[in-house]
C-alpha positions in Angstrom: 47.0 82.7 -1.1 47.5 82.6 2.8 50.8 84.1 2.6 49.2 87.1 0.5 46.4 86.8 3.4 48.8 86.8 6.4 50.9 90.2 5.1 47.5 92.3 4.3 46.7 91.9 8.0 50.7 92.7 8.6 49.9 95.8 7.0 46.6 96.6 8.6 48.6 95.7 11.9 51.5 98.2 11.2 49.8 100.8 9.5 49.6 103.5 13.1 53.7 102.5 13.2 54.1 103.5 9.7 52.3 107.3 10.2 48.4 106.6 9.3 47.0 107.8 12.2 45.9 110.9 10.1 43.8 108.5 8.2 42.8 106.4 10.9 38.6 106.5 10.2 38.8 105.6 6.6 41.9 103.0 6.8 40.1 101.6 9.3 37.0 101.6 7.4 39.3 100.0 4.2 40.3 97.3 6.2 37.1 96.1 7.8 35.8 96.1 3.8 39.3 94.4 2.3 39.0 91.9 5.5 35.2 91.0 4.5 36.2 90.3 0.9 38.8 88.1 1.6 36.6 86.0 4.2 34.3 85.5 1.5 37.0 84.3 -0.8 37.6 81.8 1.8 33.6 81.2 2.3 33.9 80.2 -1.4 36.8 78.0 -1.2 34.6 76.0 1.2 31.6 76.1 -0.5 33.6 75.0 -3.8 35.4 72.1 -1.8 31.7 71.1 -0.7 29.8 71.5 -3.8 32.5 69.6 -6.1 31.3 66.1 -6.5 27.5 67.3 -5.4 26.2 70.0 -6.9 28.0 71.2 -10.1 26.0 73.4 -11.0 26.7 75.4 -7.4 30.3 74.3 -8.2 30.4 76.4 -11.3 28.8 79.6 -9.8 30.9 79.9 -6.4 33.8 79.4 -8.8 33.3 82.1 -11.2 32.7 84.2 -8.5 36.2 83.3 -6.7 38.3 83.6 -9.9 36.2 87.5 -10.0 37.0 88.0 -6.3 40.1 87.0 -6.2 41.8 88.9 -8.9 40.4 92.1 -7.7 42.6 91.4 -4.4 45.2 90.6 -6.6 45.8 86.8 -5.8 46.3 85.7 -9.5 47.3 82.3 -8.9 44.5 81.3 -6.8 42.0 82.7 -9.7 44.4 80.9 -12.1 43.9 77.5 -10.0 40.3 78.0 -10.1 39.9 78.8 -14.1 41.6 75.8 -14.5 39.3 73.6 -12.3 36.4 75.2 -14.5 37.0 74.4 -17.5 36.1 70.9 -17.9 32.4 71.2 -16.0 31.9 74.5 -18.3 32.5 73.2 -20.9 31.4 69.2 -21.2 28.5 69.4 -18.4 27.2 72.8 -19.1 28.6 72.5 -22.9 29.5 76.5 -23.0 33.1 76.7 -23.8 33.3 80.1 -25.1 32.6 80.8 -20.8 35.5 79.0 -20.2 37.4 80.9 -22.4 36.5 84.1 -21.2 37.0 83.1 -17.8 40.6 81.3 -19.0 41.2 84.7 -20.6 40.7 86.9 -17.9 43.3 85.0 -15.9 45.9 85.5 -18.9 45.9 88.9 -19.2 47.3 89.1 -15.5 49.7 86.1 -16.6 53.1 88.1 -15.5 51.5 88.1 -12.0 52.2 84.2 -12.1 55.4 82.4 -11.9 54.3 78.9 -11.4 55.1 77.5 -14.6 52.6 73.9 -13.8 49.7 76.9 -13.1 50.8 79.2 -16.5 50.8 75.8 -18.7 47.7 74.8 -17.1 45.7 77.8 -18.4 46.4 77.1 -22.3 46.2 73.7 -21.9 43.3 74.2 -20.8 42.1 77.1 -22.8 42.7 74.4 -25.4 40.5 72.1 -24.4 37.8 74.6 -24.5 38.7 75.5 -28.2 38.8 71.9 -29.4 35.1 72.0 -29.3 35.0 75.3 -31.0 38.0 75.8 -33.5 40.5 73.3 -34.0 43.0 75.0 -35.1 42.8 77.3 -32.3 43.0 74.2 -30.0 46.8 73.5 -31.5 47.9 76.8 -30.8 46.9 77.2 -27.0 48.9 73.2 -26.4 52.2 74.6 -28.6 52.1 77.4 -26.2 51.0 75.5 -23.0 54.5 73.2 -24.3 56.3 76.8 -24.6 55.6 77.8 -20.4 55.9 74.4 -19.0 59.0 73.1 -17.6 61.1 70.0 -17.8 59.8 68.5 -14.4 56.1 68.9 -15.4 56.8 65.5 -17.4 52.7 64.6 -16.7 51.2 68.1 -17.8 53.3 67.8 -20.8 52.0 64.3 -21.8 48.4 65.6 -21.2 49.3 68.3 -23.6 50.6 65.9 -26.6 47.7 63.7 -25.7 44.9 66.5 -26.3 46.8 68.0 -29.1 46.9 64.3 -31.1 43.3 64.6 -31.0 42.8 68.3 -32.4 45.0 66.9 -35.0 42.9 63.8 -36.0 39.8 66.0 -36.0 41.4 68.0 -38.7 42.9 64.9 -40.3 46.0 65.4 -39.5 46.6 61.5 -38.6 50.5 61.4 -38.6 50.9 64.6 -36.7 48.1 62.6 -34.4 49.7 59.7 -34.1 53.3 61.0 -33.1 51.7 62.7 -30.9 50.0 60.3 -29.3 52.5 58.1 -29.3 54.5 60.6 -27.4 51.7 61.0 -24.3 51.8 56.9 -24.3 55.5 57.2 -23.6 55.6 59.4 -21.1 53.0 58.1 -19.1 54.2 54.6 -18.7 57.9 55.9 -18.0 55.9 57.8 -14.8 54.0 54.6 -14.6 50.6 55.8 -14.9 49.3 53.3 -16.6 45.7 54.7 -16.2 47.1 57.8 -18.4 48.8 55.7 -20.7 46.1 53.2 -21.5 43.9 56.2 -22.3 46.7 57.5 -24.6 46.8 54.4 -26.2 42.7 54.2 -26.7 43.3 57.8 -28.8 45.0 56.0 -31.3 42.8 53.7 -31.1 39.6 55.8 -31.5 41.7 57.5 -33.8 41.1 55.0 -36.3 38.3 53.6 -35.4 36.0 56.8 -35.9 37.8 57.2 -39.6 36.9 53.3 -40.7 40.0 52.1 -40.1 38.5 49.2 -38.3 41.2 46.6 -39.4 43.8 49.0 -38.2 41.9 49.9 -34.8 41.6 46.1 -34.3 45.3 45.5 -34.5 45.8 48.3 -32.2 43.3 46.9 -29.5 44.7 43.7 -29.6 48.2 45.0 -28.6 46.4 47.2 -25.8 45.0 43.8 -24.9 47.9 41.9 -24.3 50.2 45.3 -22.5 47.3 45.0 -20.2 47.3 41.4 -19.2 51.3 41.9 -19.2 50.8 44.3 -16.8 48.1 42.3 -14.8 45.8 45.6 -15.3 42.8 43.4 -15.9 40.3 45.7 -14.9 40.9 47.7 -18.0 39.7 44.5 -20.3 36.2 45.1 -19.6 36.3 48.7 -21.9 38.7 47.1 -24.5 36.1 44.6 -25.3 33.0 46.8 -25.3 35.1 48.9 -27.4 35.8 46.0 -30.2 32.0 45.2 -29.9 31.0 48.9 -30.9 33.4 48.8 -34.0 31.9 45.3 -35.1 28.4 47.0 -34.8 29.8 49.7 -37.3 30.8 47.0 -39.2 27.6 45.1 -38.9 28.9 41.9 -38.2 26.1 41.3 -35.5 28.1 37.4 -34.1 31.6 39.0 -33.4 30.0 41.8 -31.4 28.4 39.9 -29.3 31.0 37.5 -28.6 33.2 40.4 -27.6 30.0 41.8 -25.3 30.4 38.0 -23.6 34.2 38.8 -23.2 33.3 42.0 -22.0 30.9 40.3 -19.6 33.6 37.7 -18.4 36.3 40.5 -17.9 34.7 43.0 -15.8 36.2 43.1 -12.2 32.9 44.4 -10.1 35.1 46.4 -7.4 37.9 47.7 -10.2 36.2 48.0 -13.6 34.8 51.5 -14.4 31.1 51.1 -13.8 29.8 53.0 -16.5 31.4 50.2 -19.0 29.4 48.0 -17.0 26.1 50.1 -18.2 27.5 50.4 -21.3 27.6 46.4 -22.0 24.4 45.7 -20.7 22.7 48.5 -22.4 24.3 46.4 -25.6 23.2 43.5 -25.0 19.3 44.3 -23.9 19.6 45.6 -27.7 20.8 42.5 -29.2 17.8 40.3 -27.4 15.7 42.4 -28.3 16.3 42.5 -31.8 16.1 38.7 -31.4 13.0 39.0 -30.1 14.6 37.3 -26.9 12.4 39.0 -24.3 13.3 36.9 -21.2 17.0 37.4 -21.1 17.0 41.2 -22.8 14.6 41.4 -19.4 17.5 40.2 -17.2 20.5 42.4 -18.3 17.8 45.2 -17.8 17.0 44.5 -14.4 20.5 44.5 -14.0 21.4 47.9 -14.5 17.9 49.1 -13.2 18.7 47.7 -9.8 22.4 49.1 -9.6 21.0 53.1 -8.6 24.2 54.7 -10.2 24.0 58.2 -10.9 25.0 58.1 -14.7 24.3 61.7 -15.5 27.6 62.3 -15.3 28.6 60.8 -18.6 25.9 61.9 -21.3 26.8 58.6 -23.8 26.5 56.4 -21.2 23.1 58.0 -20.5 22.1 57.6 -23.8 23.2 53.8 -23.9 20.9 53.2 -20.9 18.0 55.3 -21.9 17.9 53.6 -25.9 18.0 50.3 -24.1 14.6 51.2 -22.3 13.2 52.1 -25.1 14.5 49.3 -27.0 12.6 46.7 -24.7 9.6 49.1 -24.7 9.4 49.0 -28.3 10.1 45.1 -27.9 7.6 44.8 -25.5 4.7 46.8 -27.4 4.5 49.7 -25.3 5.6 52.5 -28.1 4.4 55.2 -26.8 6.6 55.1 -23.6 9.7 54.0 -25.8 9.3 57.2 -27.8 9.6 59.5 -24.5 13.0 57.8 -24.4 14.1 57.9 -27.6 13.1 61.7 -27.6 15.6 61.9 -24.9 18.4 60.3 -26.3 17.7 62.8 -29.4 18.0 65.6 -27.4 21.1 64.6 -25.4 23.0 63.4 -28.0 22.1 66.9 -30.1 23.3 68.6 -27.1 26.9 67.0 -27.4 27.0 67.1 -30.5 27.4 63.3 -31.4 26.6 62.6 -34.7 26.5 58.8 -34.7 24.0 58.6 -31.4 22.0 61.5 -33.6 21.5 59.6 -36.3 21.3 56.4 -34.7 18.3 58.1 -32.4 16.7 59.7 -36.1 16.7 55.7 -37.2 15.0 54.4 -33.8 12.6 57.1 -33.8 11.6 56.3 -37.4 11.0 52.7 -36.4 8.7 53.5 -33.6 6.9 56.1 -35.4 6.4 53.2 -38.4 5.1 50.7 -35.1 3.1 53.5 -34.1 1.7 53.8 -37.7 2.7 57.6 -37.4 4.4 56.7 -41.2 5.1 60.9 -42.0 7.3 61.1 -39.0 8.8 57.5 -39.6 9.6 59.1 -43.0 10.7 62.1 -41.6 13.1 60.7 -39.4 14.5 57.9 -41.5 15.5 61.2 -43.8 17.2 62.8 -41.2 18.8 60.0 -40.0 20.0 59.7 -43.8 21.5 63.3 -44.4 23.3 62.5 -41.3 24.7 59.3 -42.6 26.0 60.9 -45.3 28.0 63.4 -44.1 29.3 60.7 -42.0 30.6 59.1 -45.3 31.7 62.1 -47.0 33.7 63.3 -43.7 34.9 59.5 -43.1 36.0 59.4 -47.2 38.0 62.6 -46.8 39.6 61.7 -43.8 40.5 58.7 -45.5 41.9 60.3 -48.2 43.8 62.9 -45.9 45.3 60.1 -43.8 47.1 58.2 -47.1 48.8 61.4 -48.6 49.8 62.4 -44.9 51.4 58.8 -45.0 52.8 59.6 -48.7 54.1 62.9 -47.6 55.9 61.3 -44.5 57.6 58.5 -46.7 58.6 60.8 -49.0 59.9 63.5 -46.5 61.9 60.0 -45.1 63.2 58.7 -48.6 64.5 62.9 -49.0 66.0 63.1 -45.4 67.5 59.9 -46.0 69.5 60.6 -49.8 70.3 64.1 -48.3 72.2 61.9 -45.4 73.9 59.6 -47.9 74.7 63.2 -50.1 76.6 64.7 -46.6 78.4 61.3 -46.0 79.8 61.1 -49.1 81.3 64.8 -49.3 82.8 64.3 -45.6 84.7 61.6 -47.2 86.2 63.5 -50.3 88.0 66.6 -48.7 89.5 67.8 -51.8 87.4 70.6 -53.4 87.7 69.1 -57.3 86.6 65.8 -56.0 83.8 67.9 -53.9 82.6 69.6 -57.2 82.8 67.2 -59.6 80.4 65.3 -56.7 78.2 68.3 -56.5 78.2 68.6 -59.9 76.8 65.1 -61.4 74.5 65.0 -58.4 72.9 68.6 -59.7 73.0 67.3 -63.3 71.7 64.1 -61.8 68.9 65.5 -60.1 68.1 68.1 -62.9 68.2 65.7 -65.4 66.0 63.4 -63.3 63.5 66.4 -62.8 63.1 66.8 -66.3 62.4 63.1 -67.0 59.9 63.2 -64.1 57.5 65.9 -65.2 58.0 64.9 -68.7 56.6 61.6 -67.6 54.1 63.2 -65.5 53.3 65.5 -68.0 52.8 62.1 -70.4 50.9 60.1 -67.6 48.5 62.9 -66.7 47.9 63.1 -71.1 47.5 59.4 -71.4 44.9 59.7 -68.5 43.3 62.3 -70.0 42.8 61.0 -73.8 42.0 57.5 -71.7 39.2 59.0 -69.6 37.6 60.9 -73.1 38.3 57.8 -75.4 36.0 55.3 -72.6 33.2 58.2 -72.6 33.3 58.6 -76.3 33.2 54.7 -76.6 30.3 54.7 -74.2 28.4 57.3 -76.4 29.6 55.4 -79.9 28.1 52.6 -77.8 24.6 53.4 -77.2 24.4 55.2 -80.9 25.4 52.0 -82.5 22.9 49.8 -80.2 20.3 52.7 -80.9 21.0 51.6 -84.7 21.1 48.0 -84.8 18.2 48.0 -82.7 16.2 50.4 -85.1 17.3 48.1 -87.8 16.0 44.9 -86.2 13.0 46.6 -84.9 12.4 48.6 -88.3 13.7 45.8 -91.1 13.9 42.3 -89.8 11.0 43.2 -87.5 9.1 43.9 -90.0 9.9 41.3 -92.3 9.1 39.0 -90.0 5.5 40.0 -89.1 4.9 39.6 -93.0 5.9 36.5 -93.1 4.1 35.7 -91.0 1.0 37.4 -91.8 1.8 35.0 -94.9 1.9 31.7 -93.1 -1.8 32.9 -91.3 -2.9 31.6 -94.4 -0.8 28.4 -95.9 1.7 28.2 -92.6 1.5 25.0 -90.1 1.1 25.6 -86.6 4.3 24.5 -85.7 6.0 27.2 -88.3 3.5 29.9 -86.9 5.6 29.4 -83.7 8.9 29.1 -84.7 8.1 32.5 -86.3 6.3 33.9 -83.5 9.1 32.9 -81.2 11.9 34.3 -83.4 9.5 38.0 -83.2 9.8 37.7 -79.7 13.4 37.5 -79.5 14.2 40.0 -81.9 12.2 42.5 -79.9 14.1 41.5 -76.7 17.3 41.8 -78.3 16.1 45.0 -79.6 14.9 46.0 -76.4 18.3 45.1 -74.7 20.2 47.1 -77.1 18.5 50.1 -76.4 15.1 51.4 -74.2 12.7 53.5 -76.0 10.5 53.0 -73.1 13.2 55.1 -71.7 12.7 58.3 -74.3 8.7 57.1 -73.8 7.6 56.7 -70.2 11.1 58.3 -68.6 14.3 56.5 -66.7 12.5 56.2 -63.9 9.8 54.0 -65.5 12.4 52.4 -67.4 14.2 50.9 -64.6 11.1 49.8 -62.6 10.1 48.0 -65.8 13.4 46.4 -66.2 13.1 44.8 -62.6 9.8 43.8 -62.9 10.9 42.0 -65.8 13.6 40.3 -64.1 11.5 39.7 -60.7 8.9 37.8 -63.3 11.3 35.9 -65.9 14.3 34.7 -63.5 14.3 33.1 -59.7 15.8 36.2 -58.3 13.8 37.9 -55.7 14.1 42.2 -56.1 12.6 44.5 -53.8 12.9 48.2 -55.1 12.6 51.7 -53.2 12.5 54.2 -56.3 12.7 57.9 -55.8 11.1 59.8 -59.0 13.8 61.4 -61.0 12.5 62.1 -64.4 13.8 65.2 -65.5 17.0 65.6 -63.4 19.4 65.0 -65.6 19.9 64.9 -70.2 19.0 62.3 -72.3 22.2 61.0 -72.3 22.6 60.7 -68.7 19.7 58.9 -68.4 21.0 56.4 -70.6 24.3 56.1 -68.8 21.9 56.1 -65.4 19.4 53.3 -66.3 22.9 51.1 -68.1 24.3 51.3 -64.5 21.1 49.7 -63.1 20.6 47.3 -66.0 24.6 45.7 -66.1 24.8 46.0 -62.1 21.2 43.7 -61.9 22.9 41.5 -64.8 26.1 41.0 -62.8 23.9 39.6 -60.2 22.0 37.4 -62.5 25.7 36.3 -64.3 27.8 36.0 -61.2 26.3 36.2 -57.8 24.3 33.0 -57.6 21.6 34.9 -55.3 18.4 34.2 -54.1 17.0 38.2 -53.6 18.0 41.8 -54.5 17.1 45.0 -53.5 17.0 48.1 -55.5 17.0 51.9 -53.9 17.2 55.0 -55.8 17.1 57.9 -53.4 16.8 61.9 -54.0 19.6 63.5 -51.3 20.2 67.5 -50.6 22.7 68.0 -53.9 22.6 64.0 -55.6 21.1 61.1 -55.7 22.1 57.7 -54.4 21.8 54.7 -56.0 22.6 51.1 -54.2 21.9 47.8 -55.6 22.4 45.0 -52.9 22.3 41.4 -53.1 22.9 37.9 -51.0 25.2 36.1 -53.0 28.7 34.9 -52.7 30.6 38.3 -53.0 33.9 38.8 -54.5 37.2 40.4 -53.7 37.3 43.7 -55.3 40.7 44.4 -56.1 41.5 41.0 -57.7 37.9 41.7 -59.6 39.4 45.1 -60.5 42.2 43.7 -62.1 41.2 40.7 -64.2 42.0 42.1 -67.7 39.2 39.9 -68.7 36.4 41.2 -66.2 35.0 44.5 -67.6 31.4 44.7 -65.7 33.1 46.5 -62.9 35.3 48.9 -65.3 32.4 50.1 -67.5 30.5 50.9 -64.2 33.0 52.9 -63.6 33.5 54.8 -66.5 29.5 55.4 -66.8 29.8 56.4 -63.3 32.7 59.1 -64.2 31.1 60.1 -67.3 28.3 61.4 -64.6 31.4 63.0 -62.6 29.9 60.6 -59.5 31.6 58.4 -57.4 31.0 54.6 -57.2 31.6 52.5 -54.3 31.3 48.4 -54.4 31.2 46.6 -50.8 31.7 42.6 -51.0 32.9 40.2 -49.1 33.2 36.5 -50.2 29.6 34.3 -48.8 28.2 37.8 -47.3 26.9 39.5 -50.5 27.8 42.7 -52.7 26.4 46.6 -52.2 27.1 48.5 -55.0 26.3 52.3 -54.0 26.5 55.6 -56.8 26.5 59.1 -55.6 26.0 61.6 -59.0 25.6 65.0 -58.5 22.3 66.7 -59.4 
């Protein structure tokens, strides 16, 4: 920019020399106005130096107007330096990145005006930055052509770029494309030694899994962050690791391991080396696992701890959050609910503004427990509900990733297994240079492969059949079901029910007491087998009735404790469905009675936006799933799956061995 500076005034300088003189008013006039514009471009320069670290909000203004100013003198790489500074305080503090698009933009259409490949890079790097928080896909295409105008020796910029561009990937699921790419960045940045960079690229993968469920997988990650760090004596960065593994045990809701890693947290943080936001962050944790404890005292000292460190945490919006939910969290604590709501309205409204789901819902659940303190029980409801639509679009979007992330690992081996026989193919015809020996080779490899083709998709054809006549023969076993129980127990109730009641209208006359009994006894059970066999309560007073009778009855007759939350949903769904709904209710609660040796249950049955969700929970010893899932001679699990397919929903069963068993049903409405 100086250079472009110094010749303008060269120009001015020479311009009687070079034969203006005829023009001599309004050069003269052109150059005091050209001379004022560029001293205000270097007003602003100042003023944006200044203003930086301050006042971003200035910052952002006397920027745009230096990237305006300064390509209408024509110094294209000093607007291009500029655009590039902008785009992160556009579009994270101000959250507008479609401005710093537009600004980006109107840099690039000048882009033949730059040669510095670092600044042309810069600007779609950049550029997609900004889109990763509007379109993806958009994002990818601005890095590939950010990789396209860097050069070699911009070994940094180019990391950056595979870093940001593993994360547009994992946003759309894309997790092997992700990871490559993030593995890439790591690389790159601990050849240049900047381990800084490379400790970030490593906590992408890590996040990576982490925000998809893969907690096991995130875990194993961390821990080989963990010990790179101490290897490289980088201690400082221990602090955020272990914070880090406490937030994934909170998802996990295993409330001891967090806190142990909060206390290794604690004992890891270096006070003049450690980020200071992490050191927010853990205290902020740990004032919310007092208080949930009810442990006022100490909750009290981790507050006064961050209340007495006067750092400016504005700058990072989660942290702020963190901070302003632990205030509430002690207010709440502490009685004063009123005040904790102002708070907990403010980590709502920050976390809406960055769009962060999980602080969104988690504020929705806070909010509905300080409206239910406050006895404000329609907003407690309210907010409970929104906190649960949220919650589910979590699990849908954390279920499809899933899903996404194990045919993207299917694909790659597969791509592997093809790469690898089409190797073995090429060494074998290098070895055989005689064209018979070459076609022959060819030739039983085609009739190979064809013939291999054709015994594929004939067994596909025969697997996918098989499936097929399985899935119909289990649903039309689970109707022959119910109309043979629907038979046997007219016949009982009908015949030997009725037999029975004249016998012993019979004995009301000649009987003895102790016969009476017996016969009174054997009534009983034959209506309770009947009963069991099939509900008319359910065709008389609805499913929903049906099941709340069903738990009453086992709340009164066994030493299980159930709690129930029942949504209404008479009328929803067929008669037949409502069969196959209140048989998923009745075997899951006799699972529990058969196998779970526990003390108290809880029922839910909630109406959602498009289905209903179902989750029965209890305390008892758990199970492992798969090795359930298998026993040929264990068919609880099995038929609740088939009933749940016959309803085209989706079952999901959470156990694990001395913690208990959630078994959760989504069916469509």
């Amino acid at each position: 920019m100086l250079k472009n500076i110094a010749i303008f005034f060269i120009i001015i300088a020479l311009s009687p020399i070079l034969g203006f003189n005829a023009h001599e008013t309004e050069y003269s006039e052109f150059a005091q106005i050209e001379q004022s514009r560029t001293e205000r471009l270097v007003t602003l320069d100042s003023l944006i130096s200044l203003n930086k670290k301050t006042n971003i909000d200035a910052f952002i203004e006397y920027s745009i107007e230096y990237v305006k100013l300064a390509q209408e003198l024509d110094f294209i790489e000093s607007a291009a330096k500029k655009a590039i500074d902008l785009q992160r305080p556009l579009t994270n503090f101000r959250n507008d990145p479609l401005n710093a698009i537009t600004v980006i933009n109107s840099v690039l259409a000048r882009k033949y005006k730059i040669n510095d490949s670092l600044l042309l890079g810069g600007l779609y790097l950049k550029r997609g930055m900004a889109n990763s928080q509007v379109d993806a896909n958009k994002a990818i295409s601005d890095y590939n052509k950010a990789f396209l105008n860097f050069s070699y020796c911009d070994s940094l910029s180019i990391a950056e770029t595979h870093y940001y561009r593993g994360q547009a990937y994992s946003s759309l699921g894309k997790f092997i494309l992700a990871g490559e790419d993030l593995h890439k960045a790591y690389s790159i940045f601990e050849s240049q030694k900047k381990y800084d960079c490379m400790i970030t690229a490593r906590q992408g993968i890590i996040n990576m899994f982490s925000r998809n469920g893969f907690y096991e997988k995130a875990k194993t990650e961390r821990n080989a962050l963990i010990e790179k760090i101490r290897k490289l004596k980088l201690n400082s960065f221990l602090s955020q690791e272990y914070y880090n593994q406490a937030i994934d045990y909170h998802k996990m809701g295993d409330k001891n391991a967090e806190f142990k890693s909060l206390l290794l947290a604690v004992e890891n943080f270096d006070n003049e080396k450690s980020n200071k936001t992490v050191f927010i962050n853990i205290h902020s944790s740990l004032v919310n696992y007092y208080c949930e404890r009810f442990q006022i005292k100490v909750a009290n000292i981790h507050l006064n701890l961050l209340e007495n460190l006067k750092l400016d945490i504005l700058e990072d919006q989660v942290t702020k959050i963190n901070y302003l939910s632990a205030k509430a969290k002690f207010l709440q604590t502490t009685g004063f609910y009123e005040e904790a709501e102002k708070f907990a309205v403010q980590c709502l409204e920050i976390a809406q503004s960055i769009n962060s789901e999980d602080d969104i819902m988690n504020s929705y659940k806070f909010l509905s427990e300080i409206y239910f303190d406050m006895k404000e029980y329609r907003k407690s409801i309210e907010s409970n509900r929104a906190a649960s639509l949220i919650k589910d679009s979590i699990y849908n979007r954390s279920t499809a990733n899933a899903l996404a992330y194990y045919l993207s690992l299917y694909e790659t081996e597969k791509k592997e297994k093809e790469l690898i026989e089409k190797n073995t193919n090429i060494s074998l015809l290098e070895k055989d240079n005689e064209i018979f020996k070459k076609a022959m080779v060819f030739g039983g490899i085609a009739l190979i492969l064809a013939f291999g083709v054709v015994i594929l998709y004939r067994n596909q054809i025969h697997l996918r059949s098989n499936k097929d006549l399985q899935e119909k023969f289990s649903q039309e076993l689970l109707i022959s079901q119910e109309k043979e129980r629907r038979r046997i127990s007219k016949d009982l109730h009908d015949g030997i029910g009725q037999q029975l009641l004249l016998i012993k209208n019979k004995l009301l006359k000649k009987g003895t007491p102790e016969v009476k009994e017996m016969v009174n006894h054997t009534i009983e059970e034959v209506r309770s087998i009947s009963r069991d066999l099939h509900p008319f309560h359910l065709q008389e007073l609805g499913v929903t009735k049906a099941i709340e009778n069903t738990i009453r009855q086992i709340d009164e007759n066994t030493s299980l404790f159930i709690s129930s939350e029942i949504d209404n949903i008479d009328n929803l769904f067929t008669k037949e469905e409502e069969v196959n709904i209140y048989r998923i209710v009745q075997e899951s609660l006799s699972n529990i009675l058969k196998h779970a040796n526990a003390e108290a249950g809880k029922v839910s049955i909630k109406i959602l936006s498009n289905n209903i969700l179902i989750s029965i929970r209890d305390n008892g010893v758990g199970f492992d799933f798969s090795d359930k899932f298998q026993d040929l001679k264990s068919l609880g699990l099995k038929t609740l799956l088939e009933r749940t397919k016959f309803l085209k929903g989706q079952m999901k069963v959470t156990s694990k061995k001395d913690f208990g068993t959630l078994l959760e049903f989504q069916l469509p409405l």
